[in-house]
Structure formats: C-alpha cells, structure tokens
C-alpha positions in Angstrom: -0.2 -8.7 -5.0 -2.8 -6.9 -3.2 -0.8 -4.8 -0.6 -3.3 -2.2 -1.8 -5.9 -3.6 0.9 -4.7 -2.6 3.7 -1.8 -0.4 5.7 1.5 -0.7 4.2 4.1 -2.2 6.2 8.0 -2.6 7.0 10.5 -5.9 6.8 11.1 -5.6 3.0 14.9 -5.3 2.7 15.1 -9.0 1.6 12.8 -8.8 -1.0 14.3 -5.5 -2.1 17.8 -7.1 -2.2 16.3 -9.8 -4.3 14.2 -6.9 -6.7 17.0 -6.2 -9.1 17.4 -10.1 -10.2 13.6 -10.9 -10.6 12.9 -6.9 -12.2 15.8 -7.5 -14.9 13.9 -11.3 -15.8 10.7 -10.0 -15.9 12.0 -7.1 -18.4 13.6 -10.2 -20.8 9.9 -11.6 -20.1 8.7 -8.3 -21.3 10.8 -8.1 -24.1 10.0 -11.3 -25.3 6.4 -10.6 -25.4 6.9 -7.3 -27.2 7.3 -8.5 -30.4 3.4 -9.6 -30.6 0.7 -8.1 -33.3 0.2 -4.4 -34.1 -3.3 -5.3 -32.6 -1.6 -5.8 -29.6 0.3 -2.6 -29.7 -2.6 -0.8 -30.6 -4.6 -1.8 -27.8 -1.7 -1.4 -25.1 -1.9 2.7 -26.4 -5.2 2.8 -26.1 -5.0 2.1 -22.8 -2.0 4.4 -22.1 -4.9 7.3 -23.7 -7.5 6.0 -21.4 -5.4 6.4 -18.2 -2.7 8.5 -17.8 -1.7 7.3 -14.2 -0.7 4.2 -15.7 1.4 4.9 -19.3 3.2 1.8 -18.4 0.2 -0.4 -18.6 1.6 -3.0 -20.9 4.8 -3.5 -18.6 2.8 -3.2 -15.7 0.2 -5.6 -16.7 2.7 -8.3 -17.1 4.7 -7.9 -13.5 0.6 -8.1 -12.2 0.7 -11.6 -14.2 4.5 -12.9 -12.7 3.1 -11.7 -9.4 -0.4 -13.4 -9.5 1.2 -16.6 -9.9 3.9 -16.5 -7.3 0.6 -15.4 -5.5 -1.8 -17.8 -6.3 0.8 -21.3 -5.9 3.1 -19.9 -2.9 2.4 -17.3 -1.0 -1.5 -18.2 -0.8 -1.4 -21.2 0.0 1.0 -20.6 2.8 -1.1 -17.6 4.5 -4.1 -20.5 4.2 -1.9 -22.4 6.6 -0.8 -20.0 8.8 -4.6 -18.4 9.1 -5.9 -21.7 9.9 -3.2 -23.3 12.7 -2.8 -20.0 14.6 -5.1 -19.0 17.0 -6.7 -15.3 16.7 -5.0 -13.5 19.6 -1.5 -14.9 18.4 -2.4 -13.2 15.1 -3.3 -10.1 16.6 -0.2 -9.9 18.2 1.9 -10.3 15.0 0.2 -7.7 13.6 0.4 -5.5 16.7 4.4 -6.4 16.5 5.2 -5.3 13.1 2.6 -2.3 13.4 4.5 -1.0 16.4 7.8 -1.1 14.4 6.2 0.9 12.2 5.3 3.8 14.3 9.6 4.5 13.8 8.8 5.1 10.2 5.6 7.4 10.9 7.5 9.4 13.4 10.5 9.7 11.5 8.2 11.2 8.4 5.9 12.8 10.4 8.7 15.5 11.4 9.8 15.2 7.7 6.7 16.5 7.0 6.2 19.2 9.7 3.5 17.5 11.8 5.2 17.4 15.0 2.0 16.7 17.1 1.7 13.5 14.8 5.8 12.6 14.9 4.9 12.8 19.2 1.9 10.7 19.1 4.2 7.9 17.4 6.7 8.1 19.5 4.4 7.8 22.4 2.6 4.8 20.7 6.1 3.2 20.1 7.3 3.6 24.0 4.1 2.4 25.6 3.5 -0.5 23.6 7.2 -1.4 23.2 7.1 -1.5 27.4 4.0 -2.4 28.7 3.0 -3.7 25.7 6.0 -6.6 25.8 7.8 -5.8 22.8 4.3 -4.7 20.9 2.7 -7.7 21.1 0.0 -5.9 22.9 -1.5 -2.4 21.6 -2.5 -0.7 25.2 -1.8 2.9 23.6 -4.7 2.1 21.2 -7.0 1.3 24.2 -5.8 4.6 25.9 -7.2 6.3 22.7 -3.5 7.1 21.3 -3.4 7.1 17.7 -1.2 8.6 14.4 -1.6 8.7 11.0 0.9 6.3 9.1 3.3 7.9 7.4 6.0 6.8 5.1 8.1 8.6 2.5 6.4 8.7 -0.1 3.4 10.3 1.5 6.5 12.9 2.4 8.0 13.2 -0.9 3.9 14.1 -1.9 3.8 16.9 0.7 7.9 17.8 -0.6 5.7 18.9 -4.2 5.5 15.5 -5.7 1.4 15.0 -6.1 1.3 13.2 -8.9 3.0 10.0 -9.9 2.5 7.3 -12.3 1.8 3.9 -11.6 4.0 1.0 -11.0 3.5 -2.8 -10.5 7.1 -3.9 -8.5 7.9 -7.7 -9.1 7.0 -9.4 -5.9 6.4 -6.0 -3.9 3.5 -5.2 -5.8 1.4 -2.2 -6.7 3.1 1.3 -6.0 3.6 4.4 -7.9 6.9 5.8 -9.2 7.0 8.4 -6.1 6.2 5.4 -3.4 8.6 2.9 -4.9 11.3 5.4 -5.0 10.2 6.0 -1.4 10.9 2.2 -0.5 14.8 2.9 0.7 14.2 5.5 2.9 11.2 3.5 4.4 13.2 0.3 5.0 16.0 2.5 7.1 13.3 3.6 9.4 12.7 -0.5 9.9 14.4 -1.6 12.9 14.4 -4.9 11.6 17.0 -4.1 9.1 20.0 -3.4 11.7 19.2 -6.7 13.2 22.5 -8.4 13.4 21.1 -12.3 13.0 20.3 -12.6 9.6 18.2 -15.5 9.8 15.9 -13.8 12.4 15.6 -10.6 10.1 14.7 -13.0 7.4 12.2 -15.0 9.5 11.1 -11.7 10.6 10.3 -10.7 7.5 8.6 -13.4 5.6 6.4 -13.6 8.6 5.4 -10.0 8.3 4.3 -10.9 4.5 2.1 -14.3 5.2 0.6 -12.7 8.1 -0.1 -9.3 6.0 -1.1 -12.2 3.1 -3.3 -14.2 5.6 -5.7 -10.4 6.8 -6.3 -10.1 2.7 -7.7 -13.3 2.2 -11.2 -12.6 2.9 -11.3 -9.5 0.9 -10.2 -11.1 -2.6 -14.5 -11.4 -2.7 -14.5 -7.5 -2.8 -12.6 -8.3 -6.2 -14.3 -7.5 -9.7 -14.3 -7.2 -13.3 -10.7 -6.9 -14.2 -8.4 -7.7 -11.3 -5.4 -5.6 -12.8 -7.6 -2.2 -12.8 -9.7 -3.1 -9.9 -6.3 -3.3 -8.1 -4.9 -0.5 -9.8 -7.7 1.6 -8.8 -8.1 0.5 -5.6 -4.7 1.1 -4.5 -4.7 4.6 -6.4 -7.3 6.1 -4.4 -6.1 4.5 -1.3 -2.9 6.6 -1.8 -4.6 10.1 -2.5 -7.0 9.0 0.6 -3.2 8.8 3.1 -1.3 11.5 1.1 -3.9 13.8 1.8 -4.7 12.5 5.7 -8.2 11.4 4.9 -8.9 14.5 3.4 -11.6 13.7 1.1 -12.4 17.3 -0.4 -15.8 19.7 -0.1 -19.0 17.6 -1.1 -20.9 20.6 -2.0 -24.1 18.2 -1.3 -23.1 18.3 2.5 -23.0 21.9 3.2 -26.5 24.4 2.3 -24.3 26.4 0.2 -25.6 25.6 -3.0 -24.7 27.9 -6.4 -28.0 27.6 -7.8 -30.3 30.4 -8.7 -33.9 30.4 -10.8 -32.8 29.8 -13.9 -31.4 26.4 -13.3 -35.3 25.2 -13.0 -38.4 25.5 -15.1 -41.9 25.1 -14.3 -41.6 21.3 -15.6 -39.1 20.6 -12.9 -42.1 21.2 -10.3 -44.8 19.3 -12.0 -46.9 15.6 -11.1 
C-alpha cells in the first residue's frame, strides 16, 4: 500500500495473525505465474542487476499487484468515507490516539538503542497527553514543544549492525525491508492495543488505525509517478535511511567553504564570455 508516506504506526496484530494465510496464496499466485516466457525471466534478472535492494523484485512486484487491488476496491473506498463524514478535529484526535500509543514503542527502542534523553522525552509525551490530553485524543505535549524521534525495531536492529537490508512487499502490510518486517513482532508487543482483553475493540481499534492512516495518504497519491512499484519502492527506501539515521542526511560538501579544489581543476576557458 503506501505506508511508505507517512510515520509508521501500531495496531497490526490482526493483520499479522492473518499474514501467514494470505503470504502462503500469494506464493501459489507466484508460483503459478512463474512458469511464463524466458523473456519474462530475463527481464525479472535484469532488474534484480539494476537494483540490488530489491533481488526479489519479481515476487515483490506481484504482492504490490494483490495489494493494489485490495487497495484500490476496499480499503480506498472506505478511507473516502470516513474522510468525508468525519469532521477534521475528530480526525486529529484519532491520529493523536494511535500516535500517543506509539510513543510506548519509541520509548521502549529508544533505550534499546542507547538514547536515553530520547526514551524520557517519550515517556513524557506518553504521560502528559495520556492525562491531560484525555487518553491522547489531545497532543498538549506537542504545543509545550515536547517532541521524540519514532523509533521502532527495526530502526534498532539498524543501530544493533544491521544497515542494510533488502526489500520486501508484505501482503496487506505493505512495503518493508527484510530487517523492518522481521522487526514487526517486537513492534506489535510494545502496542498496548494488543493486551486489550475485548477482542472486538482491539479489532475495531485496529482497522480504524488503518482507514484513518489510509484516509491522511489520499491526497498524496498525486505525488505519484512513472512506475508506481519503484516510485513506492524508492520512496519508502529513502524514507528508511532518512529514520535509521535520525534525519541525518550526510556532509553536502556544497554547504560548507571547504572545497577540495585547487588550479588545475580550471583553465583559462572556464573564465571566458
């Protein structure tokens, strides 16, 4: 889907209990399709050459496909609905809800990690919008100038030594990377959702957390070009390296007036009318 867009969030134990079924039909889906032309094949390794992040491009492309169209004729159409009955400050409450559950997670990882100062600014976030907040509906720890970087495990398993990781497309969960999706367990403890006791509120819970997520990524399908599998793939890629490494873009050697330049680098031509 395009989960890519925007900050990851919690409430996915139903889905995951579901993944198993709808991974093991997409792989007879797959296996089915795999006995196409040797132009077919050829092209799928070109691709594989092209990128190496993504050596499973073939599978992957087809789980995108299976995805899109649960997309396009059910969840879509449902985060159309809820975008256009509920008011704007109900839906900024929603997302303030599920965002404050998720400051569990980023403490949790944050100490995981060794950022203490970040694992305390969660927490704080967590206790003052859980109180005075009413339950997170309200983000007054924002507006006292409060904030943490999201964390989740596999942003820790990156810092733990593993950098790089190739891609993955998740039936119904979407894009990830072999790191992140192994990460998804560990992230789904730290949900407090998942030790609710009422299992039709967890599930409500939940499938309100992804049409609400759905509805905020609406207007962005515009930013959308060329081909959709790559865009997305590429989109979420660098979205990744942007979190794992706190928004730590790198030296931009154009920023700074230490150039490593000397005469020989221009001629008189450079210079001229």
């Amino acid at each position: 889907m395009l989960r890519l867009l925007a900050p990851q969030k919690e409430g996915l134990s139903t889905w995951q209990k579901l993944l198993p079924i709808v991974l093991l039909a997409t792989l007879s889906m797959g296996g089915c399709a795999s006995t196409g032309s040797s132009q077919e094949e050829d092209a799928a390794q070109e691709r594989v050459a092209a990128d190496p992040q993504d050596p499973w491009e073939g599978f992957n492309r087809r789980v995108f496909a299976f995805n899109d169209v649960l997309d396009r004729y059910a969840l879509k159409p449902v985060a159309r609905g809820y975008k256009a009955v509920t008011p704007e400050p109900v839906q900024t409450g929603v997302g303030n809800f599920f965002s404050n559950l998720g400051e569990v997670r980023t403490a949790l990882n944050s100490l995981l990690q060794g950022k203490p100062a970040n694992a305390g600014l969660a927490t704080s976030r967590f206790l003052i919008n859980s109180t005075v907040g009413i339950g997170g509906l309200l983000d007054y720890a924002t507006l006292m100038e409060i904030t943490a970087d999201k964390e989740d495990f596999g942003q820790t398993m990156a810092v733990w030594g593993w950098e790089d990781s190739r891609y993955l497309v998740l039936p119904l969960l979407g894009p990830r990377t072999l790191r992140d999706a192994s990460g998804l367990p560990a992230d789904s403890a730290a949900n407090p959702i998942t030790y609710m006791d009422d299992h039709q509120l967890r599930a409500g819970l939940t499938a309100l957390d992804i049409i609400h997520l759905r509805a905020g990524l609406l207007d962005q399908e515009s930013l959308i070009s060329g081909d959709r599998y790559r865009f997305v793939r590429d989109a979420y890629l660098q979205r990744r390296q942007f979190e794992v490494n706190d928004g730590v873009l790198g030296e931009d050697p154009f920023a700074t007036d230490d150039f490593d330049f000397d005469d020989t680098d221009f001629g008189d031509d450079d210079f001229a009318d």
